[in-house]
N, CA, C and O atoms as a printed pandas DataFrame, in Angstrom:
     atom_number atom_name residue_name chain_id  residue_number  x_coord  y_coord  z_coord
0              1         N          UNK        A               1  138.342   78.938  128.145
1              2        CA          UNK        A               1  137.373   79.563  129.020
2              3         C          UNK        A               1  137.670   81.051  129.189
3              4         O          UNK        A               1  136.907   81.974  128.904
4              5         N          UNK        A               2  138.994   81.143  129.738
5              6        CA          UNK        A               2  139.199   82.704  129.630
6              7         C          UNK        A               2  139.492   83.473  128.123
7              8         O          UNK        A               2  139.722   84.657  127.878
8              9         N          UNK        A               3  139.400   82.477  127.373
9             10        CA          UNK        A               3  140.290   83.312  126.685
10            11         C          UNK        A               3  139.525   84.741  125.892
11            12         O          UNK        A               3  139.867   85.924  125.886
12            13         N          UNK        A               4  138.115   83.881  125.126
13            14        CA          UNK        A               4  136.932   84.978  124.498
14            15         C          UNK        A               4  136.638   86.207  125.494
15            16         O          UNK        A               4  136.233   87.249  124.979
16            17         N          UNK        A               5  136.805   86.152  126.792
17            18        CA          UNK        A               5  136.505   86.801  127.460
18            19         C          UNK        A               5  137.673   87.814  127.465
19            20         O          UNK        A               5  137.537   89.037  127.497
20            21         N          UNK        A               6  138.617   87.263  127.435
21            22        CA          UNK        A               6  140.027   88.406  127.789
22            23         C          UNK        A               6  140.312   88.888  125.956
23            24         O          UNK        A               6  140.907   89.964  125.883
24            25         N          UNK        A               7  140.035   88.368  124.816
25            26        CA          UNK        A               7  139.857   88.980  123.659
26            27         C          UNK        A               7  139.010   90.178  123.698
27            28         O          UNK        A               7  139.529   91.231  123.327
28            29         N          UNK        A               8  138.049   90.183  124.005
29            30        CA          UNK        A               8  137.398   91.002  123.818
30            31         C          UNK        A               8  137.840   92.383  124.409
31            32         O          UNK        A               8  137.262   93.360  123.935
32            33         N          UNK        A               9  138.872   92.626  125.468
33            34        CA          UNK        A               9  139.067   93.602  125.854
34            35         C          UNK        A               9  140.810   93.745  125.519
35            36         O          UNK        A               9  141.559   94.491  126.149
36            37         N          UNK        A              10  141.257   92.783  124.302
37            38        CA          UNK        A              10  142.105   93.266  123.627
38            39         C          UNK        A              10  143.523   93.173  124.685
39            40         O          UNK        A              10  143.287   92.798  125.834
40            41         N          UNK        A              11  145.065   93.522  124.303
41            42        CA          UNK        A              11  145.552   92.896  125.454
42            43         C          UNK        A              11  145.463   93.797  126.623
43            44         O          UNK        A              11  145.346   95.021  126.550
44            45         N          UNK        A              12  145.547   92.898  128.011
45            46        CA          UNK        A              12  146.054   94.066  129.134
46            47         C          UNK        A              12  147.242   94.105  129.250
47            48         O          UNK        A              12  148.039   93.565  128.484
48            49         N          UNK        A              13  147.610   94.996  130.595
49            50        CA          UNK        A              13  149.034   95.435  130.887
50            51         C          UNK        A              13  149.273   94.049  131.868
51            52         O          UNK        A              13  149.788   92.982  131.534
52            53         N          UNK        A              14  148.708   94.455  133.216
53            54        CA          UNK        A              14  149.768   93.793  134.379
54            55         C          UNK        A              14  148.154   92.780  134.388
55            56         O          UNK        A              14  147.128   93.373  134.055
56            57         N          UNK        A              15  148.080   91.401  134.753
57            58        CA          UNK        A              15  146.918   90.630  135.066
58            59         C          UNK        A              15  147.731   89.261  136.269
59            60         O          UNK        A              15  148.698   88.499  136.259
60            61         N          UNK        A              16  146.764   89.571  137.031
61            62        CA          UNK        A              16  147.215   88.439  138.180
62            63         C          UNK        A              16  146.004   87.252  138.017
63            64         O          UNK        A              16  144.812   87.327  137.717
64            65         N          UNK        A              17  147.055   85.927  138.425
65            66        CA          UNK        A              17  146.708   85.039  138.423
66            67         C          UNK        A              17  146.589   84.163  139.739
67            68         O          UNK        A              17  147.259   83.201  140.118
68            69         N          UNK        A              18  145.723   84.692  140.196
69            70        CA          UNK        A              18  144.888   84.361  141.936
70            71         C          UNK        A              18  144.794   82.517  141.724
71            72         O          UNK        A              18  144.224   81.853  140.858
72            73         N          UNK        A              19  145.637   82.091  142.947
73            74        CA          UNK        A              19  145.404   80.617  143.110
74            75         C          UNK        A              19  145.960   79.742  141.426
75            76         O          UNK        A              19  145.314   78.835  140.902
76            77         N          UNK        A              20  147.155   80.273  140.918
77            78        CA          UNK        A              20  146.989   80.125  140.019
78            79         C          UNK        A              20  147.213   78.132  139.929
79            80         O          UNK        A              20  146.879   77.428  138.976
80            81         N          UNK        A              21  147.519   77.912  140.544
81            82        CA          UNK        A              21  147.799   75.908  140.701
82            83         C          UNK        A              21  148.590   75.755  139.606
83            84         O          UNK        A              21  149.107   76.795  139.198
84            85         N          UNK        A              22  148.905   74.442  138.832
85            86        CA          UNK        A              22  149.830   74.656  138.064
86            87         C          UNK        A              22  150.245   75.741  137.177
87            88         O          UNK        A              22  151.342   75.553  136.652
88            89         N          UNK        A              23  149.541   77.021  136.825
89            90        CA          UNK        A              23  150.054   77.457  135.993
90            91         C          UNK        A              23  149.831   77.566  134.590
91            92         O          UNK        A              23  150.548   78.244  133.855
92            93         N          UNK        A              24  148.329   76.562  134.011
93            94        CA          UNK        A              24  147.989   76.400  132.954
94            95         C          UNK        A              24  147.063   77.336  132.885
95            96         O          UNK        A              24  147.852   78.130  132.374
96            97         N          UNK        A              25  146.041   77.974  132.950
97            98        CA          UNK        A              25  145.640   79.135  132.407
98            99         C          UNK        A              25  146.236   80.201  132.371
99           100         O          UNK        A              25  145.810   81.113  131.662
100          101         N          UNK        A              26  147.689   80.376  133.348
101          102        CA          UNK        A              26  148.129   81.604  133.282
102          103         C          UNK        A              26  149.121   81.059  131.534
103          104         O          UNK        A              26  148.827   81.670  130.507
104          105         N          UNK        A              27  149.745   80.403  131.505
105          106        CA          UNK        A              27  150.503   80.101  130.601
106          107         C          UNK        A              27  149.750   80.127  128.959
107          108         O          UNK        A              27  150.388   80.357  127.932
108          109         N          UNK        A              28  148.532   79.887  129.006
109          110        CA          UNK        A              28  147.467   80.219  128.163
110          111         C          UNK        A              28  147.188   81.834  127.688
111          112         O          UNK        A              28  147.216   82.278  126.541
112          113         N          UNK        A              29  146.939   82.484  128.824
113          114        CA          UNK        A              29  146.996   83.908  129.108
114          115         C          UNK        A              29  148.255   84.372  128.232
115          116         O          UNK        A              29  148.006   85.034  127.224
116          117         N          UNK        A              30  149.412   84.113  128.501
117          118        CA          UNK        A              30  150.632   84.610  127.790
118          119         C          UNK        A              30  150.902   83.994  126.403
119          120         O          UNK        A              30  151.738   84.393  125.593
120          121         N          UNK        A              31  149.803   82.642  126.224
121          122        CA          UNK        A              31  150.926   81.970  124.921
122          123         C          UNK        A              31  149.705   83.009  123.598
123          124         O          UNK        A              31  149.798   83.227  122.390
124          125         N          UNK        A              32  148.541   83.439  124.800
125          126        CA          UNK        A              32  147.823   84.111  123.419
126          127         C          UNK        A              32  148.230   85.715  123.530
127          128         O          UNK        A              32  147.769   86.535  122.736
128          129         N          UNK        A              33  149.097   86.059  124.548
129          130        CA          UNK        A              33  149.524   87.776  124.666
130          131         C          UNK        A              33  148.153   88.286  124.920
131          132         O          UNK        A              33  147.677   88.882  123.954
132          133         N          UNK        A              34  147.286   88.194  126.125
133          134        CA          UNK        A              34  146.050   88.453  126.257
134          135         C          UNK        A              34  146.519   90.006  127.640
135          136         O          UNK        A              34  145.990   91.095  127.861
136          137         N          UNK        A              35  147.603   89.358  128.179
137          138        CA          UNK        A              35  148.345   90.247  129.299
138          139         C          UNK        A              35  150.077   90.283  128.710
139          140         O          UNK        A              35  150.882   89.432  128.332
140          141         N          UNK        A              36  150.080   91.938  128.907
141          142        CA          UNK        A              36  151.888   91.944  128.980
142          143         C          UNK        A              36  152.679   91.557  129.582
143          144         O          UNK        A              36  153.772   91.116  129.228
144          145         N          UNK        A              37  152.024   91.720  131.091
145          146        CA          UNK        A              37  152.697   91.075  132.618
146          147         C          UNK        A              37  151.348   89.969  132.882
147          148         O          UNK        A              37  150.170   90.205  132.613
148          149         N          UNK        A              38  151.862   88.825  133.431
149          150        CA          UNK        A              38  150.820   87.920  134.337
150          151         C          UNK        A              38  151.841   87.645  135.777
151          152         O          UNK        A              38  153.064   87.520  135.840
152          153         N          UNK        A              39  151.131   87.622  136.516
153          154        CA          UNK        A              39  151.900   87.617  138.095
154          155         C          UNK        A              39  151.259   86.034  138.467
155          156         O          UNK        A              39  150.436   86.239  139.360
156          157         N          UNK        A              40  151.285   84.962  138.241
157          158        CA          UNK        A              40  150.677   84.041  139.089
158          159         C          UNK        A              40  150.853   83.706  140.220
159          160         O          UNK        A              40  152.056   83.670  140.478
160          161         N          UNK        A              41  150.211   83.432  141.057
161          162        CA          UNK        A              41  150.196   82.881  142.940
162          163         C          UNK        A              41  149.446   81.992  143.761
163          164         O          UNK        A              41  148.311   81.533  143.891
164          165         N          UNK        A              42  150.330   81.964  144.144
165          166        CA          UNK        A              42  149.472   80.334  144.640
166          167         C          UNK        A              42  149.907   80.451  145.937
167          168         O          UNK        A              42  150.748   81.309  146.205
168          169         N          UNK        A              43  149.306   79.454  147.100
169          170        CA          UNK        A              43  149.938   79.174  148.210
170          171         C          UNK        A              43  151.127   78.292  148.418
171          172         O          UNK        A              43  151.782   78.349  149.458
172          173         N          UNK        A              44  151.436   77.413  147.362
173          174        CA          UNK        A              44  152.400   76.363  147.048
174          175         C          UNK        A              44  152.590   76.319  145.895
175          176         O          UNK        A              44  151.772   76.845  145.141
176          177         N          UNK        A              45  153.838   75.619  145.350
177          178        CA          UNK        A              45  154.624   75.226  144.067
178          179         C          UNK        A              45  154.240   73.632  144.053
179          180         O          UNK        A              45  154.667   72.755  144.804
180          181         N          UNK        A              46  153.606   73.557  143.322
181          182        CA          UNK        A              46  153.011   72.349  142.556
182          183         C          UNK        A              46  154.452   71.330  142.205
183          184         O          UNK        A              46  155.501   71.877  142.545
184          185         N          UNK        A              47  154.537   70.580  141.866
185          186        CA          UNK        A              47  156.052   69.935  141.681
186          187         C          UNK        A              47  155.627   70.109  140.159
187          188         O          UNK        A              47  155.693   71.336  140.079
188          189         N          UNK        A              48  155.355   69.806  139.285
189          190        CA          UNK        A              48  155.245   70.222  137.754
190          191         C          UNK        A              48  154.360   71.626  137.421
191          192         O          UNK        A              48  153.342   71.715  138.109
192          193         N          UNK        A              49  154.553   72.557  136.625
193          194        CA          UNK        A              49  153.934   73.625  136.514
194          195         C          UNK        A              49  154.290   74.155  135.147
195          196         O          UNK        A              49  155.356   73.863  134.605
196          197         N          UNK        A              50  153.326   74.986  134.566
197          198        CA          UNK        A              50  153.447   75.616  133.096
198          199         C          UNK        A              50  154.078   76.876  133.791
199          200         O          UNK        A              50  155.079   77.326  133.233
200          201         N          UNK        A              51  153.820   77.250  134.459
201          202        CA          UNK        A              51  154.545   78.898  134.629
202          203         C          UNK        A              51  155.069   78.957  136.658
203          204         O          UNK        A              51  154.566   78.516  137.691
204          205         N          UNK        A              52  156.335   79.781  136.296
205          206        CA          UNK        A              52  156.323   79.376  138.115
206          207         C          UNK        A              52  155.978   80.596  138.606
207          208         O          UNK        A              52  156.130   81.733  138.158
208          209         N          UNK        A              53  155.210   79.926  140.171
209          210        CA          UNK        A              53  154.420   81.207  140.791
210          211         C          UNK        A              53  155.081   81.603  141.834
211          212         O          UNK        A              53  156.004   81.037  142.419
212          213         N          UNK        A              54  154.413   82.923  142.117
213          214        CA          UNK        A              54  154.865   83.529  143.196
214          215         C          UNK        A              54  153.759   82.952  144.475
215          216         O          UNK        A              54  152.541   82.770  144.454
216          217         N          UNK        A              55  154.947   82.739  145.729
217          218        CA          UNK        A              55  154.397   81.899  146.549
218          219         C          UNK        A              55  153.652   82.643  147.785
219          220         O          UNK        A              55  154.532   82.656  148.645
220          221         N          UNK        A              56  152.638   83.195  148.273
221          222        CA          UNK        A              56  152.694   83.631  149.599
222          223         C          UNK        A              56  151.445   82.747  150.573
223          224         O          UNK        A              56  150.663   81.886  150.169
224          225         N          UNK        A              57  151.567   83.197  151.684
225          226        CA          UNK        A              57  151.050   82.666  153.213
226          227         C          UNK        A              57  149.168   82.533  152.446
227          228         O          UNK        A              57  148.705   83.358  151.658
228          229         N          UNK        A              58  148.453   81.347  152.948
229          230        CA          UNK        A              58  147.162   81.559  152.359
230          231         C          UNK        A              58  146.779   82.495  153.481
231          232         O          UNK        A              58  147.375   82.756  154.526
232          233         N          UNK        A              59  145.387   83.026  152.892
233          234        CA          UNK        A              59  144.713   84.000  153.682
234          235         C          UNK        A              59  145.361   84.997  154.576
235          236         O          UNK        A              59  145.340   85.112  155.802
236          237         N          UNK        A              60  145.791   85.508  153.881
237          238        CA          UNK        A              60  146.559   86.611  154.240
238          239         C          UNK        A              60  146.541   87.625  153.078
239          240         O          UNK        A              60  146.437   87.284  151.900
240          241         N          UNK        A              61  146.700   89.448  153.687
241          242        CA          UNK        A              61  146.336   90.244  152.544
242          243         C          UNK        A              61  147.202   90.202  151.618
243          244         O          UNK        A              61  148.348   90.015  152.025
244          245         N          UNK        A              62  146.997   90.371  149.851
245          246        CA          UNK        A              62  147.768   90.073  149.088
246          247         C          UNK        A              62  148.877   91.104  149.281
247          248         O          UNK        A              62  148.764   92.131  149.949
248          249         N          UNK        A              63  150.117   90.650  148.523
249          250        CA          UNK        A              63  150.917   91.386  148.853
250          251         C          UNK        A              63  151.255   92.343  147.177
251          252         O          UNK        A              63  152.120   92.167  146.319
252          253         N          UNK        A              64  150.138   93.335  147.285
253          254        CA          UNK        A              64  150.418   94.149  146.343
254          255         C          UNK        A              64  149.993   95.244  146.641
255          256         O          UNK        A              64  149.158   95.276  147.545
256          257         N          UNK        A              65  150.380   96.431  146.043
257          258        CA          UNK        A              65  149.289   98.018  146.438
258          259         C          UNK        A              65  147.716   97.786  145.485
259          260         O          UNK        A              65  147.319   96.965  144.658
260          261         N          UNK        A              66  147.192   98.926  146.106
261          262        CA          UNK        A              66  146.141   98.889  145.142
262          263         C          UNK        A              66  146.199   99.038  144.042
263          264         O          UNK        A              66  147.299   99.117  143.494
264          265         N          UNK        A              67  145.183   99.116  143.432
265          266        CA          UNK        A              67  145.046   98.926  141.609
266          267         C          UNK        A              67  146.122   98.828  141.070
267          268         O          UNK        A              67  146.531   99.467  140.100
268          269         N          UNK        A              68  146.877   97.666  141.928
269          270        CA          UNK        A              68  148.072   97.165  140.665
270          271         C          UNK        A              68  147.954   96.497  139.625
271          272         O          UNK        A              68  148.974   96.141  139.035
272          273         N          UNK        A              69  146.772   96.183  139.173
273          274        CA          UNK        A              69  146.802   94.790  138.071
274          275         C          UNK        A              69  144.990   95.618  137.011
275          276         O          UNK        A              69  143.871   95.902  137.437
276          277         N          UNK        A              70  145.428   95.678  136.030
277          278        CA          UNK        A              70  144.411   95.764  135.053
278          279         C          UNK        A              70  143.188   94.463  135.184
279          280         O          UNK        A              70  141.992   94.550  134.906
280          281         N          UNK        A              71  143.764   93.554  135.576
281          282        CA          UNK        A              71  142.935   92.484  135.751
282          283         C          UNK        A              71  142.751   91.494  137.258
283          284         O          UNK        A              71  143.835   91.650  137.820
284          285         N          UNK        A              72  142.375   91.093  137.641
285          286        CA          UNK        A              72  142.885   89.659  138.685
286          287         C          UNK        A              72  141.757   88.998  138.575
287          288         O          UNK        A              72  140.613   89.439  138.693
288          289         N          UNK        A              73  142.108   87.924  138.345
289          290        CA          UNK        A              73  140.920   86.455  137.981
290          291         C          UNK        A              73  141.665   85.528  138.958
291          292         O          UNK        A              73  142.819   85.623  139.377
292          293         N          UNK        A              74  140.394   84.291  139.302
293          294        CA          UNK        A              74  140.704   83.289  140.121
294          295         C          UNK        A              74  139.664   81.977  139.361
295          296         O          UNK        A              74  138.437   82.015  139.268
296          297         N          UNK        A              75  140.480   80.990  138.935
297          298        CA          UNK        A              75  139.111   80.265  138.919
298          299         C          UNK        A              75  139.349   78.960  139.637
299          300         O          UNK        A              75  140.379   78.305  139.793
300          301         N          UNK        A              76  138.297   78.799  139.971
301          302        CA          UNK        A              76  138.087   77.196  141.518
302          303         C          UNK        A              76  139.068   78.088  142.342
303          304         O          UNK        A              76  140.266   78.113  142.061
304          305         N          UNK        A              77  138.775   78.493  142.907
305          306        CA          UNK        A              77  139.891   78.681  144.166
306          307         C          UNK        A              77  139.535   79.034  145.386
307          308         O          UNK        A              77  139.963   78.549  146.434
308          309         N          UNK        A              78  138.601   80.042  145.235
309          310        CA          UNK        A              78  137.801   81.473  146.358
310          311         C          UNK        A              78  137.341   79.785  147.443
311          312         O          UNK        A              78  137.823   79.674  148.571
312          313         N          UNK        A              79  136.474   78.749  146.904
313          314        CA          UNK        A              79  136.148   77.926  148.166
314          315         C          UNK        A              79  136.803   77.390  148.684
315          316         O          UNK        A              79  136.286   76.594  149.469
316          317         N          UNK        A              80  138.810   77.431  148.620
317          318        CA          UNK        A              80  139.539   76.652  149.288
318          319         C          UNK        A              80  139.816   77.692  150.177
319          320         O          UNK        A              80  140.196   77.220  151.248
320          321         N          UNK        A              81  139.772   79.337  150.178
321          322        CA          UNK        A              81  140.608   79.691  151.230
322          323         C          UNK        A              81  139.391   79.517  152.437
323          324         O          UNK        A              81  138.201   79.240  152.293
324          325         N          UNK        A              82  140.111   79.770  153.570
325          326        CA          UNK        A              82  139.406   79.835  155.221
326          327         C          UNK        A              82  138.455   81.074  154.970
327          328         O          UNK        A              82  137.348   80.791  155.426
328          329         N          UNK        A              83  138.470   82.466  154.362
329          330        CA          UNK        A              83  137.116   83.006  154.187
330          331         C          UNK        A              83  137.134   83.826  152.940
331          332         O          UNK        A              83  137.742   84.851  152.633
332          333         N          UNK        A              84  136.259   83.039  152.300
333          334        CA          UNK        A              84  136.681   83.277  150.649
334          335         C          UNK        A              84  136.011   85.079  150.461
335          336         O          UNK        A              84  136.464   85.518  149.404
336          337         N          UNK        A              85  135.185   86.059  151.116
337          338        CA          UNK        A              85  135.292   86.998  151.443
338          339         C          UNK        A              85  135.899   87.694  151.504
339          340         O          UNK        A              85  135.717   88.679  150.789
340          341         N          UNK        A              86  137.093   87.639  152.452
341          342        CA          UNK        A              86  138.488   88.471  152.707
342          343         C          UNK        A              86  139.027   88.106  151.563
343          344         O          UNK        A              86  138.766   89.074  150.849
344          345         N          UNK        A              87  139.436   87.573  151.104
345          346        CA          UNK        A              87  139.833   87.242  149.658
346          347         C          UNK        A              87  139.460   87.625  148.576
347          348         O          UNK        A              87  140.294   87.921  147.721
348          349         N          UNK        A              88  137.890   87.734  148.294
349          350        CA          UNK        A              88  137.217   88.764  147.137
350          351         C          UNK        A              88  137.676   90.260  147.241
351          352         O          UNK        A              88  137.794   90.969  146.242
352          353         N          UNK        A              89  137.877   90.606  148.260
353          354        CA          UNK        A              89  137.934   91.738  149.368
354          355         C          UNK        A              89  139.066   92.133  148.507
355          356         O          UNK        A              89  139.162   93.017  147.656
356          357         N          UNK        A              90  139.787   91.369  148.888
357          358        CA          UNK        A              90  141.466   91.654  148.380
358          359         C          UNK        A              90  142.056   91.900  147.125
359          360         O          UNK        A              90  143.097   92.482  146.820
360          361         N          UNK        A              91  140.753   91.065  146.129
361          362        CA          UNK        A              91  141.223   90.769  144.421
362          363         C          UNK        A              91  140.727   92.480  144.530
363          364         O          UNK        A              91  141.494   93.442  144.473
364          365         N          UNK        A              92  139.285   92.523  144.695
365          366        CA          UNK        A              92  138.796   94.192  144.194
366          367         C          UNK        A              92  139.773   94.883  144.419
367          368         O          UNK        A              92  140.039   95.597  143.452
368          369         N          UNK        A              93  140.605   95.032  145.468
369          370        CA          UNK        A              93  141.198   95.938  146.001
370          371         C          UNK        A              93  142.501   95.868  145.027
371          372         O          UNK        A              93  143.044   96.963  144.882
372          373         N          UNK        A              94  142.915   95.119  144.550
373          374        CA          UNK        A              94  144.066   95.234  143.718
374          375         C          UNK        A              94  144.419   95.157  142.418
375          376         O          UNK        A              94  145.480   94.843  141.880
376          377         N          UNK        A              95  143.018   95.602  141.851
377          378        CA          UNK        A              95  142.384   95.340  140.455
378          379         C          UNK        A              95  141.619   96.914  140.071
379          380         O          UNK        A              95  140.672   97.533  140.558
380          381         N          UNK        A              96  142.514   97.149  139.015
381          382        CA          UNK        A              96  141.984   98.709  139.188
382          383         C          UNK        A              96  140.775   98.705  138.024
383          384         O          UNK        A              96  139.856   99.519  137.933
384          385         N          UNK        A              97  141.079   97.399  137.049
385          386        CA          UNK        A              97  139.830   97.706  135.967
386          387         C          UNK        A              97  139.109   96.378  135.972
387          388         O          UNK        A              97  137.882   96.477  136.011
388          389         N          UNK        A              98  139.490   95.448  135.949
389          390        CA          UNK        A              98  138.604   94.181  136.104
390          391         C          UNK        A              98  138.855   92.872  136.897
391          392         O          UNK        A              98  139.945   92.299  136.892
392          393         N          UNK        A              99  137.863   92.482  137.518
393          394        CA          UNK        A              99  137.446   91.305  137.910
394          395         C          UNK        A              99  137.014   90.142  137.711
395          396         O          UNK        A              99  135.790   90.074  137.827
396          397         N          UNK        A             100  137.652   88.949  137.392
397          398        CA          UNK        A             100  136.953   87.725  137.043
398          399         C          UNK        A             100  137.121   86.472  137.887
399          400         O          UNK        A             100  138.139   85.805  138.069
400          401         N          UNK        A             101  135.781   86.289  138.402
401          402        CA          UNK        A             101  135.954   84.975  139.186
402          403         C          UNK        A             101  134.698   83.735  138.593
403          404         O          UNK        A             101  133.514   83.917  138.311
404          405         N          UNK        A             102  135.503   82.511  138.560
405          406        CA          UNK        A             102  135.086   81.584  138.110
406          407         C          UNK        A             102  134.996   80.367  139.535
407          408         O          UNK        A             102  136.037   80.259  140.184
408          409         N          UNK        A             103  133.942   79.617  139.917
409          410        CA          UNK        A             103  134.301   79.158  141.512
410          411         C          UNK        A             103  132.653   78.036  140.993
411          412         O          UNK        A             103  131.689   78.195  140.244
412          413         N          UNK        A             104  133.177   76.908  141.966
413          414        CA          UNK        A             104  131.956   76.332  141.793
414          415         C          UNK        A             104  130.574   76.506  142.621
415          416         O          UNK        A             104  130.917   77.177  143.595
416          417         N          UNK        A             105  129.395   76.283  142.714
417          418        CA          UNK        A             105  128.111   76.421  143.093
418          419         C          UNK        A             105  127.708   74.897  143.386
419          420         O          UNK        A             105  128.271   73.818  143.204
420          421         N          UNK        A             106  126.314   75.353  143.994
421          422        CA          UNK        A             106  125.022   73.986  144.036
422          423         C          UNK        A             106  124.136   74.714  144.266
423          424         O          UNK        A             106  124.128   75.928  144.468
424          425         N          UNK        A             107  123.167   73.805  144.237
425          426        CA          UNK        A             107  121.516   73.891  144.602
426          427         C          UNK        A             107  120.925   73.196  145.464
427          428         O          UNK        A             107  119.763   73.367  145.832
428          429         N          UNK        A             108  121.885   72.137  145.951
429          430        CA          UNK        A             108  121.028   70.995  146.636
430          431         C          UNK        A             108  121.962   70.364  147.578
431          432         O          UNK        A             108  123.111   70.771  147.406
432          433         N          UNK        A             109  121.849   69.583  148.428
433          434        CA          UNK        A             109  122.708   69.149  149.672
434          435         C          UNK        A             109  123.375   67.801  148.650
435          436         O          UNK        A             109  124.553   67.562  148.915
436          437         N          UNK        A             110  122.970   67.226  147.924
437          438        CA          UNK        A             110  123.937   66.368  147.068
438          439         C          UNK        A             110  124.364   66.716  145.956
439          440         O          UNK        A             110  125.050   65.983  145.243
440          441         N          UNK        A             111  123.913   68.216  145.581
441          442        CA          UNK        A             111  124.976   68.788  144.489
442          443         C          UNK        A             111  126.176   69.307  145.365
443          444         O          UNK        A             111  127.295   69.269  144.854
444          445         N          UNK        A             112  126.011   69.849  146.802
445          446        CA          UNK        A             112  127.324   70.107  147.740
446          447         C          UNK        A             112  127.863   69.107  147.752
447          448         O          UNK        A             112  129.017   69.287  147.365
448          449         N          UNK        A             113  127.588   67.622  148.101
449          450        CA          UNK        A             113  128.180   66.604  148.514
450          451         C          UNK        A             113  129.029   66.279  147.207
451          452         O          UNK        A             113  130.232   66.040  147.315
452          453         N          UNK        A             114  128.523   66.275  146.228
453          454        CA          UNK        A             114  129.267   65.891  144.734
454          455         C          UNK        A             114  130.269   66.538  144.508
455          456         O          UNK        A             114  131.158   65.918  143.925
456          457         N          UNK        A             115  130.620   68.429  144.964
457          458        CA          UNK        A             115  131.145   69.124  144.810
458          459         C          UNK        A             115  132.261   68.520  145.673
459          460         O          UNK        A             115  133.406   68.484  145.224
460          461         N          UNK        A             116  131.961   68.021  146.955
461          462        CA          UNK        A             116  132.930   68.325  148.289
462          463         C          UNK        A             116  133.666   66.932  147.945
463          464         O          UNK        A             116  134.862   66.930  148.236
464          465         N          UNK        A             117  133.136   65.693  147.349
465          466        CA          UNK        A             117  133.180   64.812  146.922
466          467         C          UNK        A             117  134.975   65.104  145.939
467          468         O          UNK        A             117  136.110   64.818  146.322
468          469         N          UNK        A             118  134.529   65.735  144.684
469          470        CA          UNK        A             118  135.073   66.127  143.634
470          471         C          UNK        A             118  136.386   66.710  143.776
471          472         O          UNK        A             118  137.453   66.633  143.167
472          473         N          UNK        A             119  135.888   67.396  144.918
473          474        CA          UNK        A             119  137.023   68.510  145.161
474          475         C          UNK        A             119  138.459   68.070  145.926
475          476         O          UNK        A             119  139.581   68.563  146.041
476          477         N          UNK        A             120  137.589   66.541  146.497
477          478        CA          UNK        A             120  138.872   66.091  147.659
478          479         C          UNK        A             120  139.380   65.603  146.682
479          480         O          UNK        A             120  140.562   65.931  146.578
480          481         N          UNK        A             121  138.962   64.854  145.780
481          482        CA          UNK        A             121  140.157   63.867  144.801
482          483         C          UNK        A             121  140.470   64.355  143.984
483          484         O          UNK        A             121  141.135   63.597  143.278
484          485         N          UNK        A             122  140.323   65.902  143.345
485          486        CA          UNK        A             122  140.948   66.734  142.729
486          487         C          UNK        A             122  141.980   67.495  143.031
487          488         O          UNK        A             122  142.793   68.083  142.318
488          489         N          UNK        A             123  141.866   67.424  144.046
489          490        CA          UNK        A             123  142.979   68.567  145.266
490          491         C          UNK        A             123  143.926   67.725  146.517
491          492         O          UNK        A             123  145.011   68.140  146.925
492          493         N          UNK        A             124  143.329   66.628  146.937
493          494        CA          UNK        A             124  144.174   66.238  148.173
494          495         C          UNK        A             124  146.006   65.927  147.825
495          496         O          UNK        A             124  147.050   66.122  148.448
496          497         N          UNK        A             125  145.582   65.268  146.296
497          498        CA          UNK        A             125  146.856   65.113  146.022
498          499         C          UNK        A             125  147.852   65.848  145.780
499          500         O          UNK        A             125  148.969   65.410  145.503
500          501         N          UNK        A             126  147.464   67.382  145.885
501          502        CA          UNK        A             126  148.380   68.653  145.761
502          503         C          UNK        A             126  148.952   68.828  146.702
503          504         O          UNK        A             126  150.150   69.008  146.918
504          505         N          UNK        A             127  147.685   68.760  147.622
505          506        CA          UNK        A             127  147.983   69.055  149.296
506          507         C          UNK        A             127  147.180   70.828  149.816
507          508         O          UNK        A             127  147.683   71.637  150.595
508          509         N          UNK        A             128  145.853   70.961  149.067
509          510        CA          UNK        A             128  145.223   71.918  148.728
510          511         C          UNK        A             128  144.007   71.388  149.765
511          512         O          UNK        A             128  143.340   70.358  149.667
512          513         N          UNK        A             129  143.935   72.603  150.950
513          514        CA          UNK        A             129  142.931   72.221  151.942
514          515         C          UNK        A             129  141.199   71.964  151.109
515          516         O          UNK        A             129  141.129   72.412  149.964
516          517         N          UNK        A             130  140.303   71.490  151.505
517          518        CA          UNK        A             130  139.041   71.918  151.081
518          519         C          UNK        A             130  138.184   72.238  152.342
519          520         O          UNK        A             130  138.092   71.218  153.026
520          521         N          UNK        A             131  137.671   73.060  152.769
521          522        CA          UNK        A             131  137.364   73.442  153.767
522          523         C          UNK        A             131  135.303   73.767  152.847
523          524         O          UNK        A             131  134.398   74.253  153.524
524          525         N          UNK        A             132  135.145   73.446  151.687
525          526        CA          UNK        A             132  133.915   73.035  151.400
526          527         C          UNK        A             132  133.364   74.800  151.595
527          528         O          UNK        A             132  132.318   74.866  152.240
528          529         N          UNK        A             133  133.815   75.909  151.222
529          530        CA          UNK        A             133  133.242   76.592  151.685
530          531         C          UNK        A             133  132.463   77.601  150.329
531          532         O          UNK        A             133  131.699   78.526  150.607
């Protein structure tokens, strides 16, 4: 999924890996040298993981300066924090050349329900809030 996308702009330098959960797209990211540096983060350490992350407090401002990262991508993640806003807020802000977010949608009160559905038995067992947002 990421990958055609991050070819095309050839490798980057520093690229963060927002919500990264186990660790498998970031580990993807590096096994194709798409980034020199990848920073992954998560709110928790998964008990198995392809790459280990750096851990901080959810919803809270990231802990980097600005335009530290050539890149920061998130994908599924932005609807688990408490206001996925402050959080977009935060990737721009620490992303001096690009942005990529990947997050799910609906159209309909039982495409939400399918989602919210999906999301608990995809996530509870991590221990990854869904707050459906």
């Amino acid at each position: 999924m990421l990958d055609p996308i991050l070819e095309a702009h050839g490798p980057l330098g520093r690229v963060l890996d927002f919500g990264c959960g186990d660790g498998w797209f970031a580990s993807q990211v590096l096994a194709k040298q798409r980034a020199r540096e990848l920073v992954p983060l998560d709110v928790k350490r998964r008990e198995h993981v392809f790459v280990e992350p750096l851990v901080c407090a959810p919803d809270t401002p990231l802990p980097f300066p600005d335009a530290a990262f050539d890149l920061a991508y998130s994908v599924d993640v932005l609807h688990h924090c408490s206001d996925p806003f402050m959080q977009l807020d935060e990737l721009t802000r620490v992303s001096r050349r690009y942005l990529l977010i990947k997050d799910h949608n609906y159209s309909s009160a039982a495409g939400r329900l399918a989602l919210a559905v999906l999301d608990e038995l995809g996530n509870r067992k991590f221990g990854i809030p869904s707050p459906y947002n």
